[in-house]
VOGU-3710 file (C-alpha; in Angstrom, 3 decimals, decimal comma):
1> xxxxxxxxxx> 0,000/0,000/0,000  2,905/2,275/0,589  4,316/1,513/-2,506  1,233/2,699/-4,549  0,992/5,728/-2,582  4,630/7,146/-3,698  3,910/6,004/-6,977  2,642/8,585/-9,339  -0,048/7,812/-12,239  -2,327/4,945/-12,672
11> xxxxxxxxxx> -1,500/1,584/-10,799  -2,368/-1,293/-13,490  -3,849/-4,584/-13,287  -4,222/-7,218/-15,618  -7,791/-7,746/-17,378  -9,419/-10,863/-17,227  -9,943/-10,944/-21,059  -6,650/-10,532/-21,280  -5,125/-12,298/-18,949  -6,801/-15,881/-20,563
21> xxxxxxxxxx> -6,358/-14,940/-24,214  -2,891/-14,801/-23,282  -2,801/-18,072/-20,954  -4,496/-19,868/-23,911  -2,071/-18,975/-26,396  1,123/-19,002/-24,855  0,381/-22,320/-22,860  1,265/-25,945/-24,603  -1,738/-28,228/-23,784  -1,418/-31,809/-25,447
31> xxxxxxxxxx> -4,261/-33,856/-26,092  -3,567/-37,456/-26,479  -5,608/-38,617/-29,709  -8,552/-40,732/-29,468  -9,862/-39,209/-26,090  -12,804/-38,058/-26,064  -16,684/-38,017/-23,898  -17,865/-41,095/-26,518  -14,866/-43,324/-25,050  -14,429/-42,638/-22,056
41> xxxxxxxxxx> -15,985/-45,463/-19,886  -14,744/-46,706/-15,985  -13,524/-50,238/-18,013  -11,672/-47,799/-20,843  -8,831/-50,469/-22,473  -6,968/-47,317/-22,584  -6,191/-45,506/-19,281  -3,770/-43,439/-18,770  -2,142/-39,827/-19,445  -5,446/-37,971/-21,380
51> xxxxxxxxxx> -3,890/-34,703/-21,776  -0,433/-32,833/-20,620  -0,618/-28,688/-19,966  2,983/-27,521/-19,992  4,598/-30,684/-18,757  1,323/-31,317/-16,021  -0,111/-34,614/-17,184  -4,065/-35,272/-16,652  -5,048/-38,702/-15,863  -7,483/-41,098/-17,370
61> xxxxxxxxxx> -8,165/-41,757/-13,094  -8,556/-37,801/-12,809  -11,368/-37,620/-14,687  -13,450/-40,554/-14,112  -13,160/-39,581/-10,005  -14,931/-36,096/-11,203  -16,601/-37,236/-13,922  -18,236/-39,561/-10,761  -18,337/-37,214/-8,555  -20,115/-35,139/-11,180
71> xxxxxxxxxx> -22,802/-37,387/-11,792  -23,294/-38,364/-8,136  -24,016/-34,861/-7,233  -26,581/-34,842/-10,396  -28,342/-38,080/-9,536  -27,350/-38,993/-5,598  -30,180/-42,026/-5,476  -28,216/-43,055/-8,630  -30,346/-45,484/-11,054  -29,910/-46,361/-15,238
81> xxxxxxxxxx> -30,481/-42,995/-16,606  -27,533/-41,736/-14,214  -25,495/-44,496/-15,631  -25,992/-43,610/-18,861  -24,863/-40,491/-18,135  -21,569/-41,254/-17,555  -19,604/-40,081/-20,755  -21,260/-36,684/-20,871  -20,137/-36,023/-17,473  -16,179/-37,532/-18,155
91> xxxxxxxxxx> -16,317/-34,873/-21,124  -17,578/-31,816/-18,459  -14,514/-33,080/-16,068  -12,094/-33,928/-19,024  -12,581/-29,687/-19,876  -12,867/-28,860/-16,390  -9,421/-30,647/-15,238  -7,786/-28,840/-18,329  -8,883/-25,131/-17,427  -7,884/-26,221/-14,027
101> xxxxxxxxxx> -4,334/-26,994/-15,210  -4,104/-24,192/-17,229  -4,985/-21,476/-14,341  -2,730/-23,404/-12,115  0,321/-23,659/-14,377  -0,480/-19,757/-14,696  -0,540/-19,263/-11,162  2,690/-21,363/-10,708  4,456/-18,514/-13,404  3,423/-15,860/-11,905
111> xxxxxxxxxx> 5,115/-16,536/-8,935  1,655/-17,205/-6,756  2,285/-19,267/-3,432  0,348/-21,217/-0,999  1,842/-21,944/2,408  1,140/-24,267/5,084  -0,550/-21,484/7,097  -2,629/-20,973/3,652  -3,840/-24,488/3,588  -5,191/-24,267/7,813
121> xxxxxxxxxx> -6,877/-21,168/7,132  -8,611/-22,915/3,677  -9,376/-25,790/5,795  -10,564/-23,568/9,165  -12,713/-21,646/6,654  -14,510/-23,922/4,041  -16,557/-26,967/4,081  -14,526/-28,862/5,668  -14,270/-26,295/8,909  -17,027/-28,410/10,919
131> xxxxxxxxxx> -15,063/-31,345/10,445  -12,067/-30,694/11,236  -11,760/-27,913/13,567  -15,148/-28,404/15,404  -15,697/-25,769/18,058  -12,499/-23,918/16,129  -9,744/-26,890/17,645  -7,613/-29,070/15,370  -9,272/-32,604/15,717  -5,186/-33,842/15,749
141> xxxxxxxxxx> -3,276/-35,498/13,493  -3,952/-38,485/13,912  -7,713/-37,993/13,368  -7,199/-35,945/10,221  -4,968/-38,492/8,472  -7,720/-41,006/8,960  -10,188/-38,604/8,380  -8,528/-37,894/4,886  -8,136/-41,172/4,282  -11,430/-42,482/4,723
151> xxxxxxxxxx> -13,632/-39,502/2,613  -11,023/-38,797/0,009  -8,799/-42,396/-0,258  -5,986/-40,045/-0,375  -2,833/-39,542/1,833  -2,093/-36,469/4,005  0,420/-34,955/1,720  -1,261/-35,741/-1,208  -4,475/-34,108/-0,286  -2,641/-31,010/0,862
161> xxxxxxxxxx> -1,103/-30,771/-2,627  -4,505/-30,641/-3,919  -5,600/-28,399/-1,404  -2,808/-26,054/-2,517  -3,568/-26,102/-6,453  -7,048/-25,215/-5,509  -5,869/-21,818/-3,428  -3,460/-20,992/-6,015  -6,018/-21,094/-8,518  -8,232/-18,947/-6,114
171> xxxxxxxxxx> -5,273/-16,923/-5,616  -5,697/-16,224/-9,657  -8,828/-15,599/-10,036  -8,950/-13,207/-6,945  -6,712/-11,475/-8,668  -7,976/-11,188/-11,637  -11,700/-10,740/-10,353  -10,495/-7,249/-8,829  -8,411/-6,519/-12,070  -9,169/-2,368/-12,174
181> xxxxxxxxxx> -7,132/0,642/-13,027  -7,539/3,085/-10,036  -5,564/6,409/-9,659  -3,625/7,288/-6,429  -6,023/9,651/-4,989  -8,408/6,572/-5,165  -6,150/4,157/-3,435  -5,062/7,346/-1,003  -9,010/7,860/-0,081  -9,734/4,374/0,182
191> xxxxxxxxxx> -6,536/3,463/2,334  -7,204/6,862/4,645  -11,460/5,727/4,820  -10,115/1,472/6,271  -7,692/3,110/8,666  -9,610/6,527/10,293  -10,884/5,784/13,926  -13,378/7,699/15,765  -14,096/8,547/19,291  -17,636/9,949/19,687
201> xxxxxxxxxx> -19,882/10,822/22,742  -23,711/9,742/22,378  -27,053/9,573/24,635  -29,391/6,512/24,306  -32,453/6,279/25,445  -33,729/2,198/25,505  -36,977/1,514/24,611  -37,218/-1,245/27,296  -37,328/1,782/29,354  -40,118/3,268/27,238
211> xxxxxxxxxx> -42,155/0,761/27,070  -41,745/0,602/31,129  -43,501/4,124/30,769  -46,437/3,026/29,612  -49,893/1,995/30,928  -52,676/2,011/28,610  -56,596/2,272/29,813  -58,896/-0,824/28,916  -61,003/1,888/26,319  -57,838/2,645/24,337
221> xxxxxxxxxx> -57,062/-0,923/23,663  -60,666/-1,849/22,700  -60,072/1,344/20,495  -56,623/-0,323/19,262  -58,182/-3,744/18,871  -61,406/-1,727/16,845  -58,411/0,180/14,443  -57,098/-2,806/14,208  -59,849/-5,655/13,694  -59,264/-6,508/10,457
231> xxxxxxxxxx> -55,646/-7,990/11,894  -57,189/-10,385/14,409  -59,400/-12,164/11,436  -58,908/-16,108/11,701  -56,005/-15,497/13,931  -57,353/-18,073/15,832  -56,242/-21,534/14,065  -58,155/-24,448/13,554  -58,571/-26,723/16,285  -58,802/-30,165/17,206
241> xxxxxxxxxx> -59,747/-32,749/19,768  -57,686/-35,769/19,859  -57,557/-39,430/21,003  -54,619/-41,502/21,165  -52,713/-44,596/21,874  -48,955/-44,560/21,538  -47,138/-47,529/21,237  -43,469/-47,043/22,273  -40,641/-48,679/20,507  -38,699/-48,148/24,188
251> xxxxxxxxxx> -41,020/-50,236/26,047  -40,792/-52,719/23,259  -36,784/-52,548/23,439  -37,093/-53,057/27,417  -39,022/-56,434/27,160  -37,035/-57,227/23,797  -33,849/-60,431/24,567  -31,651/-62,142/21,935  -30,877/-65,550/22,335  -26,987/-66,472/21,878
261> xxxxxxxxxx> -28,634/-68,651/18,029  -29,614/-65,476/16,980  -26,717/-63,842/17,671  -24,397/-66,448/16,240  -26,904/-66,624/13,097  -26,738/-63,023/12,883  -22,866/-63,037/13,090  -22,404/-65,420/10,419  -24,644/-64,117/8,111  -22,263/-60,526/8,128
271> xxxxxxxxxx> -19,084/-62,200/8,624  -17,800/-59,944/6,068  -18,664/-56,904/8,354  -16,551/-57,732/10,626  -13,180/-58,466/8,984  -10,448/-56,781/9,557  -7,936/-56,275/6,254  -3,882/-56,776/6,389  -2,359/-54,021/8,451  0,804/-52,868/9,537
281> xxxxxxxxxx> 2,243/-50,424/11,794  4,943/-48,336/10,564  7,395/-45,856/10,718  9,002/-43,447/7,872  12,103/-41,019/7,385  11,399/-38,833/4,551  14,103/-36,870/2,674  11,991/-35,075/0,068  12,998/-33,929/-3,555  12,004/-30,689/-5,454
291> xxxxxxxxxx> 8,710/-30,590/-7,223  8,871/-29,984/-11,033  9,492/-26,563/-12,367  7,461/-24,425/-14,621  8,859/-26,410/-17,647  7,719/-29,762/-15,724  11,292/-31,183/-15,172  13,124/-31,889/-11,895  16,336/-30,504/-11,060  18,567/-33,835/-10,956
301> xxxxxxxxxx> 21,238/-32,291/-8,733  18,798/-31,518/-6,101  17,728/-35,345/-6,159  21,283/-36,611/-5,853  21,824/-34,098/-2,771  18,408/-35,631/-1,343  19,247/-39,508/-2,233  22,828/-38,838/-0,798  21,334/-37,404/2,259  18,866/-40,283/2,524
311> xxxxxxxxxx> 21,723/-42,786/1,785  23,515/-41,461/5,045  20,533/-41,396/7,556  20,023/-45,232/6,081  23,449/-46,000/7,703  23,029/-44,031/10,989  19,822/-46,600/10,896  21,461/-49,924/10,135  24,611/-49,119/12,429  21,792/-49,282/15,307
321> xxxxxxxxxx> 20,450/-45,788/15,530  16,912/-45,106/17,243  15,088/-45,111/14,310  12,294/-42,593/15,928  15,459/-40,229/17,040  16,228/-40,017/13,474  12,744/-39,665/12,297  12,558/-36,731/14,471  16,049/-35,077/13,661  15,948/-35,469/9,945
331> xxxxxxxxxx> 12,555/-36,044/8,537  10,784/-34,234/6,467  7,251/-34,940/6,872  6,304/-32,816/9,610  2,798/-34,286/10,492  4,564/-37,938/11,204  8,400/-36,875/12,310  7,024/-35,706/15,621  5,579/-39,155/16,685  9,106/-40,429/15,770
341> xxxxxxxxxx> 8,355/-41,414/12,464  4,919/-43,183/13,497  1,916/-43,117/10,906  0,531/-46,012/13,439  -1,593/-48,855/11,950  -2,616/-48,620/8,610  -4,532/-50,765/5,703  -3,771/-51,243/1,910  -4,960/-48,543/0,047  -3,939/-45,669/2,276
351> xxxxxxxxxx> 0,005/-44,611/0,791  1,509/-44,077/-2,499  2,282/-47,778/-4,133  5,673/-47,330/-4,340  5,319/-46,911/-0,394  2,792/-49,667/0,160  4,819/-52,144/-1,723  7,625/-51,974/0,503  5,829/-51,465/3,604  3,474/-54,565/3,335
361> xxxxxxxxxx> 6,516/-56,900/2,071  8,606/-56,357/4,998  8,707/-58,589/7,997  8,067/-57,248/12,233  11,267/-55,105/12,986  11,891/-54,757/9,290  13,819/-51,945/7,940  13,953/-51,101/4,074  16,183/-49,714/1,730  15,486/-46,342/-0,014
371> xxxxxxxxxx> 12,091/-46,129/-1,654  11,599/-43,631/-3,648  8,281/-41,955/-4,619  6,668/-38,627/-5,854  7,726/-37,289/-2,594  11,115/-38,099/-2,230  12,891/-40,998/-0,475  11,919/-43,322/2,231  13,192/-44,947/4,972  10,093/-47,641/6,232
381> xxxxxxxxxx> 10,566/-49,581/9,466  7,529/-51,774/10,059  7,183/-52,276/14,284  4,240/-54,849/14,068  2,176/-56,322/11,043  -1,342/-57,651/11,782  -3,204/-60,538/8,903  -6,401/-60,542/7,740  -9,172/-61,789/9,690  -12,383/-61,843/11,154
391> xxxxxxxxxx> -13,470/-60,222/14,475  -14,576/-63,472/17,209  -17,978/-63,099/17,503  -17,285/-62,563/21,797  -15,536/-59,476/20,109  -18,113/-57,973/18,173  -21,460/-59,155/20,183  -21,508/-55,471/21,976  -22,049/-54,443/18,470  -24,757/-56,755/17,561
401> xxxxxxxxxx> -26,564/-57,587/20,334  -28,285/-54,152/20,297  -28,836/-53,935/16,719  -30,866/-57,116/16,771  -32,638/-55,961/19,179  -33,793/-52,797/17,966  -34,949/-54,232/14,870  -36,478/-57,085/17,164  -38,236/-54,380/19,275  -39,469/-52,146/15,712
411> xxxxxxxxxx> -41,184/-55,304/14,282  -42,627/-55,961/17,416  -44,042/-52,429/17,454  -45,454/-53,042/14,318  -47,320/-56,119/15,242  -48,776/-54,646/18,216  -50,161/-51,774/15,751  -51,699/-53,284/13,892  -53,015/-55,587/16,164  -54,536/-53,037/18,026
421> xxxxxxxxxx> -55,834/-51,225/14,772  -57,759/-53,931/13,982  -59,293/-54,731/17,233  -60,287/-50,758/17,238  -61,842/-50,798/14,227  -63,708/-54,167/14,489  -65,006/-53,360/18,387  -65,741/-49,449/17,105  -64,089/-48,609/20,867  -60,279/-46,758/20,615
431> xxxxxxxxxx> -60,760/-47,557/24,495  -62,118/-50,809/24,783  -58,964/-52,072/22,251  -56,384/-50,151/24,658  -57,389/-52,089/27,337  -57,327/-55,147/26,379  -53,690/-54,749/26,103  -52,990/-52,299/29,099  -52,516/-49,501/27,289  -53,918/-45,777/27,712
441> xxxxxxxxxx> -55,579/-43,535/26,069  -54,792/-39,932/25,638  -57,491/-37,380/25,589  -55,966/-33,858/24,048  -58,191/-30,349/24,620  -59,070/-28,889/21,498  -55,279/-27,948/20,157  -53,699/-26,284/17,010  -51,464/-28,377/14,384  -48,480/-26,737/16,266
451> xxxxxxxxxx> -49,305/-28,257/20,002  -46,962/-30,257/22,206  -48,575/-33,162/22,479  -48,629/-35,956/26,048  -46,708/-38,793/25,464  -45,892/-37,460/21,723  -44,160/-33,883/22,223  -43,234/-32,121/18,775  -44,375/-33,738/15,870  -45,263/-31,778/12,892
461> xxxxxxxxxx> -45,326/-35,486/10,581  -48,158/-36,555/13,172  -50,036/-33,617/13,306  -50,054/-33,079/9,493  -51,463/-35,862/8,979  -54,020/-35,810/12,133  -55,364/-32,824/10,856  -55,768/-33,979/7,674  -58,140/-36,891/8,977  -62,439/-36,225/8,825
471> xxxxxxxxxx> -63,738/-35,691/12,139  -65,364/-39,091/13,762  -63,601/-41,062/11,307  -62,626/-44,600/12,023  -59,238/-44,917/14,165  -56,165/-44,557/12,382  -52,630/-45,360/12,468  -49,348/-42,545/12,084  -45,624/-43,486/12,131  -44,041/-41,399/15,368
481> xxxxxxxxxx> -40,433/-40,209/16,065  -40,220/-43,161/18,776  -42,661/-45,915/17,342  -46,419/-45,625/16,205  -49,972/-43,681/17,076  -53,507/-45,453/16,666  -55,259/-42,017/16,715  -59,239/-40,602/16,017  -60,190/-37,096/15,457  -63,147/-36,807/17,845
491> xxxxxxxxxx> -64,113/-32,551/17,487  -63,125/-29,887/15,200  -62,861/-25,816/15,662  -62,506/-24,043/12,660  -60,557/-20,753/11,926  -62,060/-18,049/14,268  -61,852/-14,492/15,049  -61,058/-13,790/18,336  -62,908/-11,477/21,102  -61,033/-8,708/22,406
501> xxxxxxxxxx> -61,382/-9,817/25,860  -59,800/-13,578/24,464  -56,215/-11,396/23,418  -56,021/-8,850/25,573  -52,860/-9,411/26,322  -51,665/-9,566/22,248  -53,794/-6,512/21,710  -51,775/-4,561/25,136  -48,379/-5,473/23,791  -48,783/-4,704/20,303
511> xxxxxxxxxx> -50,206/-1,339/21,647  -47,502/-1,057/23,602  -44,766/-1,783/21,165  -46,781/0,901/18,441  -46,470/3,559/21,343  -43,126/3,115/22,810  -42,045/3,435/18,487  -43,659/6,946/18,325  -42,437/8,243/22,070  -38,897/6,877/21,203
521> xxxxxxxxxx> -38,947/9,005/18,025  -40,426/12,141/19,629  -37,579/11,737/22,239  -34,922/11,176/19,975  -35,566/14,122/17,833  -36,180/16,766/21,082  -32,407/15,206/22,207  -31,157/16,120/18,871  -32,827/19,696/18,853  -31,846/20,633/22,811
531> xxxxxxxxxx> -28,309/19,269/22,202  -27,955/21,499/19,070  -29,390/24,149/20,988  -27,096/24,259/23,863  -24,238/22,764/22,113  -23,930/20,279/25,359  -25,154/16,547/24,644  -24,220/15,549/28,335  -26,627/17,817/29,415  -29,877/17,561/27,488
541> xxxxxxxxxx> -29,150/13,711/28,115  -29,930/14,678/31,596  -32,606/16,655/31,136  -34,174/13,745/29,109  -33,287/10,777/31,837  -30,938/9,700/28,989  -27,710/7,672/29,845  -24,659/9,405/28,505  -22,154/7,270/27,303  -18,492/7,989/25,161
551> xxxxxxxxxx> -16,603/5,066/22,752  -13,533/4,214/22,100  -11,419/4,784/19,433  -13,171/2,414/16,869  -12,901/1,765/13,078  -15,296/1,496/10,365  -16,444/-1,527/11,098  -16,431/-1,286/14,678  -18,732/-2,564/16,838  -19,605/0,204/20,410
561> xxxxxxxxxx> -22,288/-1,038/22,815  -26,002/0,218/22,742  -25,401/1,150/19,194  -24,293/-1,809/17,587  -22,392/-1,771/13,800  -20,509/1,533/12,832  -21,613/0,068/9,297  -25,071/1,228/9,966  -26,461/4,897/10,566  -23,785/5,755/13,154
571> xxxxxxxxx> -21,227/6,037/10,189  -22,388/9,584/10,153  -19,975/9,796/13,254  -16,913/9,219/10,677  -18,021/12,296/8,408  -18,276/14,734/11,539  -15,843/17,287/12,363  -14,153/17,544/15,976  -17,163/19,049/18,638
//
């Protein structure tokens, strides 16, 4: 900002139009032949590179993840017609991957960065906020690499890489988005209007306290509620007696037991839930190598330096080092070096292949040579490894036990339902059916489609559909929040207008809220005129019983108490001169 101000004439910024005329002529974007929407299909025999942009290759993999996730977001319940669909949305990913690329190799030219404290605040700020800084606290490492692992199949590293290319290609189009030519008076106002502060004095006068002031006579609120009639037409809502029985899907669960066959039937029959894949538990030293350059190449000096670096914390390793001493002194994966190295326990599917490969092949208190990947180099130590298998069922009956019986407890709830239904509507007696099987029945006073209902509470499904039934008609049954409702609609009130003497106390507050708006605004304006009068705020505030307050020093978009926003009307404050 200092900068522009000592810099005479017109600051320039680059156009938009501009900006991707050039970008689209000056960049080299290969298309591989062949590709296109009509053959591009999950089981493609060709897979592979689709298209390069300046060295940046786009995968066949690329696009059928957002050519997926594309369609998913179309069609979520999925179905044939969604299927079908599936090569127009690869050709809507294949073109937005490239413009992707494009802006990002831009970006990269330019000189555009994004940091590590770039990718929290991204993170903190988007979609993603809730989930992983809930109550605005880290949920840990630990958490986050599952949590990235599990929604995006991706490794911590890798989805931070795409994290970045997305904020640098934010980064871009912020930048071109305010793309202006502005003079330096402009920027000189603009800067000077952000950084002024003002300190003001001011009276308020609450109209809490108003409103205290005021006690209205029973004739002027008939004469209110008279004015006013037209407002009180069918303000009274239809209204309905009720009679109902509610079966309870927690009493059901109370008398509800599983026997150990069912559980053991159960647990066979989902064997598959409850096995556990190949895992091991392992430890890394990473001695990272340059990412390409603009013109997509690697610097191979900088990967000797790295490999010969790697090469010598390998021997400090196999001489007898503490492999989690060196993890921490030379690593260069932050999130795991900490922990010694640890990324804990971890399935197939999770790292780079290069990575997995070597990890999965080596035995308990294995070490490996260098492995090299995308990253860098690696030094692996597995400390235990973990086959495949299948949970005993003593392990996993906590888990099952109470699933069975829920569902056990639902049917059952079902049953008695309709049971009772039918015995309601055959004897013609909600009553006589209840007590048959001990249950009571619930008598309501006439009550709008909004009432809290005994033994029911809030339950706008229910009452829709209880005020949708003919009055008298035979019993019913309605799906509750926790089980079922045999139900009858036994008197109806229609839409009424009420007497004055049925909302008085409506009619007094409204009046009251009308006249505290008027005195507050007759008050307010003899403040102004006495204060410009005697040139003294403090004291026409007392003459007025107003409290007298002063702020402090606060900026445009300030907040000062009583008053609220200085983004509102007391931004006047900001365009008056000193007393």
């Amino acid at each position: 900002m200092i900068r522009f101000l000592q810099t005479p004439g017109p600051i320039k910024k680059i156009v938009l139009g501009g900006l991707l005329t050039i970008v689209c002529v000056l960049m080299a974007i290969t298309l591989i032949p062949g590709f296109g929407s009509s053959n591009f299909l999950p089981n493609a025999a060709t897979r592979g590179v689709v298209a390069t942009v300046s060295g940046e290759e786009i995968s066949t993999n690329a696009v059928e993840r957002q050519a997926k996730q594309l369609l998913n977001q179309q069609f979520p319940k999925g179905g044939p017609q969604a299927s079908s669909l599936l090569p127009y949305f690869a050709q809507r990913a294949y073109e937005n991957l490239v413009s992707e690329k494009v802006l990002l190799v831009e970006a990269q030219k330019m000189g555009l960065k994004a940091t590590d404290d770039d990718v929290r605040q991204y993170l903190r700020r988007g979609q993603l906020g809730q989930e992983l800084f809930p109550n605005g606290t880290f949920i840990g490492e630990r958490d986050y690499e599952d949590f990235v692992s599990r929604n995006f199949n991706l490794t911590v590293p890798q989805f931070e890489e795409l994290v970045k290319e997305d904020i640098l290609i934010n980064k871009l189009r912020d930048l071109v988005a305010s793309s202006a030519t502005v003079t330096d008076a402009e920027v000189r106002k603009q800067f000077e209007k952000q950084n002024t502060k003002v300190k003001f004095d001011y009276a308020v006068i609450k109209k809490d306290d108003v409103l205290k002031s005021i006690h209205p006579a029973d004739t002027e609120l008939k004469a209110f509620y008279d004015r006013n009639k037209n407002t009180y037409v069918n303000s009274i809502p239809e209204r309905r007696q009720l009679k109902y029985v509610v079966i309870d899907n927690g009493r059901m669960l109370a008398q509800t037991q599983i026997s150990p066959d069912e559980l053991k039937s159960y647990y066979n029959e989902h064997r598959d839930q409850y096995l556990v894949p190949e895992q091991v538990n392992v430890r890394h030293i990473l001695i990272k190598t340059p990412l390409p350059g603009a013109d997509g190449k690697i610097d191979p000096k900088a990967v000797d330096t790295a490999r010969a670096k790697a090469q010598d914390v390998l021997k400090q390793v196999k001489a007898g080092g503490n492999f989690a001493d060196l993890a921490k002194k030379y690593s260069d994966d932050p999130g795991s070096a900490k922990n010694g190295g640890s990324y804990g326990w971890i399935g197939k599917g999770r790292m780079v292949p290069e990575f997995e490969k070597a990890a999965f092949s080596l035995p308990k208190g294995g070490t490996s040579e260098l492995v090299q990947t995308s990253y860098g180099f690696h030094i692996i130590h597995v400390d235990d490894k973990q086959d495949s298998h299948v949970k005993p069922l003593d392990e996993v009956k906590s888990q099952i036990e109470p699933l069975l019986k829920q569902q056990k407890a639902s049917q059952a709830s079902q049953q008695e339902t309709e049971q009772l239904l039918s015995d309601a509507r055959n004897t013609g007696s909600l009553e006589k059916a209840a007590a048959k099987k001990g249950l009571q029945v619930i008598t309501t006073d006439f009550v709008d489609s909004k009432a809290l209902l005994p033994g029911i509470g809030s339950d706008p499904q229910f009452m829709s559909t209880a005020f949708a039934q003919e009055q008298n008609a035979p019993p019913d049954q309605a799906k509750l929040h926790q089980g079922y409702a045999i139900y009858q609609v036994t008197a109806i009130k229609p839409p009424s207008t009420p007497t004055f003497d049925e909302i008085r106390g409506r009619v007094e507050q409204e009046f009251k809220n009308e006249r505290a708006t008027q005195l507050l605004s007759q008050k307010t304006q003899e403040l102004s005129d006495r204060a410009k009068s005697a040139h003294d705020l403090k004291k026409a505030a007392k003459e007025l019983g107003a409290a007298y307050k002063t702020s402090d020093f606060v900026p445009p978009d300030g907040q000062v108490p009583d008053i609220g926003s200085m983004t509102g009307s007391a931004a006047v404050a900001f365009t008056l001169k000193p007393g």
